[in-house]
N, C-alpha and C positions, 0 to 999 in steps of 0.2 A: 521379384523386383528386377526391373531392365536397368543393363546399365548404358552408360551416354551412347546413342550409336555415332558420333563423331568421333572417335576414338578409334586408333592402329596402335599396336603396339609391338615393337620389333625385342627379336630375343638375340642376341648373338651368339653362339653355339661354340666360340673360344674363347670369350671372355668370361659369357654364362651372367651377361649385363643387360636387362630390360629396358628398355626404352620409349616413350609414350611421341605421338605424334598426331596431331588433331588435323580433322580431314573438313574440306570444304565441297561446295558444288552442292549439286542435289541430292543430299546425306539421307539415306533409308529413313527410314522410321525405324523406332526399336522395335527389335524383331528378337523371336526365338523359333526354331528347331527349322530355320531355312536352311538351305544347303550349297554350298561354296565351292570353285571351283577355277584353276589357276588355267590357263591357257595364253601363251605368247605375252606374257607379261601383263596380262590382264585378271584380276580377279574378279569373278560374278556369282552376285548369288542371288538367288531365284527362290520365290514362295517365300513360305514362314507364318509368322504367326504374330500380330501386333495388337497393339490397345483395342480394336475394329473388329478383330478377327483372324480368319486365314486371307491371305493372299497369294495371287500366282503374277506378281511387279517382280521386274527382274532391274537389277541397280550394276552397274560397273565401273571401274577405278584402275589405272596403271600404275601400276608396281613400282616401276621402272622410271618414273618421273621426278621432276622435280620435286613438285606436290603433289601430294593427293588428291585427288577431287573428284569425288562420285559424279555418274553422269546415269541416270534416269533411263532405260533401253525403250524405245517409243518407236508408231511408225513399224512397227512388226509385221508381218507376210505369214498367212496361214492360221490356223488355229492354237492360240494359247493354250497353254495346258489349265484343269479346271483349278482353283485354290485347292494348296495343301502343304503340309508340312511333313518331316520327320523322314523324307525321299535321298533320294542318290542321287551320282553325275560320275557319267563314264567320260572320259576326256578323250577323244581319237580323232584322230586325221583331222584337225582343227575344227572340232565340232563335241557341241556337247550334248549329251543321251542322259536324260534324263529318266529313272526309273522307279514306279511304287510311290508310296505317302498314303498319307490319311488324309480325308477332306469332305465337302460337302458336293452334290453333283443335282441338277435339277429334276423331276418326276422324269422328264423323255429321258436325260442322261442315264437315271437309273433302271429304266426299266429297258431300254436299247440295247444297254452294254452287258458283255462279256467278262469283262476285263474287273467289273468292279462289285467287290463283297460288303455287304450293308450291314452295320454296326447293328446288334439286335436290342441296342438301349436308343436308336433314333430310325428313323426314317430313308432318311437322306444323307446319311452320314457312314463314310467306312473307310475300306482300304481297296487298291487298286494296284494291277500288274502291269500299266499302262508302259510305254515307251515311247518317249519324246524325242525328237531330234531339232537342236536347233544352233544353226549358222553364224556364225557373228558377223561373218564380212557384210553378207547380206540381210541378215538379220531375218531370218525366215525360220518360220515353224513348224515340222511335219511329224508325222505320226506313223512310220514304217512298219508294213505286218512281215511280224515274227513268220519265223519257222519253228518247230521242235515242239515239245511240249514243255510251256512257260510255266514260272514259280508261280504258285498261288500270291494271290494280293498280301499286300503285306510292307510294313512301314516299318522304323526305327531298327533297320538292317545295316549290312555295313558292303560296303562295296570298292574294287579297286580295278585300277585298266592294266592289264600287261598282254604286252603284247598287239595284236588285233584283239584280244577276247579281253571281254567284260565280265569280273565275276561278284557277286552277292552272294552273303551268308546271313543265317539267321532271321531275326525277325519270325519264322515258324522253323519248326527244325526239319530245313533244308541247306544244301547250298543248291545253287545254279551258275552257269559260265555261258554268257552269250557270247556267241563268233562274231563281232562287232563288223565282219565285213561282209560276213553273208546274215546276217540277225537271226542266228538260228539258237535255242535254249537246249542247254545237256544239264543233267546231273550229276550228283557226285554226293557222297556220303560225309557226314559232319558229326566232328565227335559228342556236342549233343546241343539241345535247345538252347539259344540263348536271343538278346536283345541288348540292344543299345551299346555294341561293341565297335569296336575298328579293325580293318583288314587291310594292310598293306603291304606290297609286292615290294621284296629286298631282293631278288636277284631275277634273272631269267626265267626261273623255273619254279621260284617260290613264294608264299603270300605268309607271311606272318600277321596270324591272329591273335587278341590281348581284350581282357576281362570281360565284361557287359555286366548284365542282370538276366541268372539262369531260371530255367521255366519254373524251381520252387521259391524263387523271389528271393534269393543270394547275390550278392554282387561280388562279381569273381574277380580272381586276380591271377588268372592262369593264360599262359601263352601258348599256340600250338603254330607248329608249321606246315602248309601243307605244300606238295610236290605239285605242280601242275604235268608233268607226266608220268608218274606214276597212281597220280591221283590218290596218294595217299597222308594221313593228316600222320605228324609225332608230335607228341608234348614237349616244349622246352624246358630247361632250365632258369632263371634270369634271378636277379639281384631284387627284385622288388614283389614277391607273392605275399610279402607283409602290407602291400597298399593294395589294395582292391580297387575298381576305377568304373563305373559307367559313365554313360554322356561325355567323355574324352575324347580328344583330339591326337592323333599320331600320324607321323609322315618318316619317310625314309631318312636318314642324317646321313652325317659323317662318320669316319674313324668306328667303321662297324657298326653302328649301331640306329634304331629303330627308336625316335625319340615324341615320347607320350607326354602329352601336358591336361592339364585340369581335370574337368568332369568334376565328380561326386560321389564319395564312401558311402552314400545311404541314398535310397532309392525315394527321391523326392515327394512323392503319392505315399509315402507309407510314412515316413517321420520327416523332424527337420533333418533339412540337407546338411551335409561336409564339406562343403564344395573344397575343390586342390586349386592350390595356387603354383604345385612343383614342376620340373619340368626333371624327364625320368629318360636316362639314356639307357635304351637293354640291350646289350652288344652278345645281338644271336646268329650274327651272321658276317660274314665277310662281305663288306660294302664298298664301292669305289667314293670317292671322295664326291659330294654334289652340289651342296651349300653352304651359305656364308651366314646365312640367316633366317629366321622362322618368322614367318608375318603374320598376327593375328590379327583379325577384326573383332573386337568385344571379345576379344579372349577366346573364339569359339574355333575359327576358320584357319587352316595353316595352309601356308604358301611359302613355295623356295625360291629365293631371285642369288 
């Protein structure tokens, strides 16, 4: 079930007080497993998946305003990316990189392309290692060739920007770190298979990873961190290995800590869902002070203003 996509809803992180706020404009359609993405007070999300199908419509909305009120991205330069869902977004130099998903692609697309692995229960249906780039100011869409040797195709991965480098994990058990200013792919070793997780960068040098759904169909509730220069992973400690979480939402907080909201204790293809309504502070790290507030879209998308 979708719920309203009119609907923001603000978390306060020191009162720990929800907040509901209904949005105007040219309001998405409800959508699931699109991918969201905050840049200069703007939040956009791109693709997804509605009553129709997949789409690759990109909707935007300031943060920072008065009101809210989605605005439509039309009038675009270059080639859109094909429809898909369950993808990334690297956020750098005011520009967002889009990368991977699952989706459908037409006979020339699938039989041209490199980039993209066809689902062996359809035709025209798979996963892709694609890289998108695309401009806001201008509103332009390009498709930059990599260097290095790129991640296999691969959707419902989890990914973060630090630094100039872009890194994705999981989804197949790999990681990868693209050099976001020369677009080049390296690897790196991952302590093991998983999906539908989140990765996100607490300090200069680190990315804290938290749960997913592991390759024998467990949904974890285990945290590691890895070093981006020593490129090595450690397992944490944290206050919540009693709640397991896929399909969740995590972003960098305050007062140390690394704060995870919703998702789901049971892996929705296999039973009924658990879905979480908590919001889980896990203080693994030493954090400078960054937000006042968590912004969700339909509960799913987090944004710091």
């Amino acid at each position: 079930t979708f719920v309203p996509s009119d609907e923001i809803w603000l978390y306060d992180m020191e009162s720990g007080v929800w907040s509901l706020r209904h949005m105007g404009g040219e309001v998405p359609p409800v959508l699931s497993h699109a991918c969201g993405a905050y840049l200069q007070g703007m939040l956009y999300i791109f693709g997804g998946c509605d009553i129709n199908g997949h789409t690759n419509t990109m909707y935007c909305v300031d943060l920072l305003g008065v009101e809210y009120s989605w605005k439509k991205v039309t009038d675009t330069v270059g080639g859109t990316p094909s429809p898909r869902v369950r993808h990334s977004c690297w956020v750098y130099k005011n520009r967002l990189i889009y990368f991977g998903g699952y989706g459908c692609k037409t006979v020339r697309e699938v039989n041209n392309s490199k980039s993209f692995m066809v689902d062996e229960t359809s035709r025209f249906w798979g996963w892709n290692n694609e890289v998108h780039m695309f401009e806001p100011v201008t509103a332009t869409w390009t498709e930059p060739q990599t260097q290095g040797q790129p991640p296999e195709p691969r959707s419902s991965h989890a990914s973060t920007t630090l630094g100039h480098k872009g890194y994705i994990c999981g989804g197949l058990v790999s990681h990868f770190n693209l050099d976001l200013s020369k677009i080049i792919f390296s690897a790196a070793s991952f302590p093991w298979g998983r999906t539908l997780h989140t990765l996100t960068a607490i300090s200069d040098d680190t990315l804290f990873l938290f749960g997913g759904l592991s390759t024998s169909g467990d949904v974890l509730s285990d945290g590691w961190e890895f070093n981006t220069k020593t490129r090595e992973w450690r397992e944490k400690d944290h206050a919540h290995k009693d709640k397991p979480r896929l399909w969740h939402s995590a972003d960098k907080g305050r007062d140390s800590d690394v704060v995870i909201f919703g998702g789901s204790q049971t892996y929705l293809f296999v039973m009924d869902s658990n879905h979480c309504a908590d919001v889980l502070p896990s203080y693994i790290h030493t954090l400078q002070q960054t937000a006042h507030q968590i912004i969700m879209f339909r509960k799913h998308f987090m944004s710091k203003v």
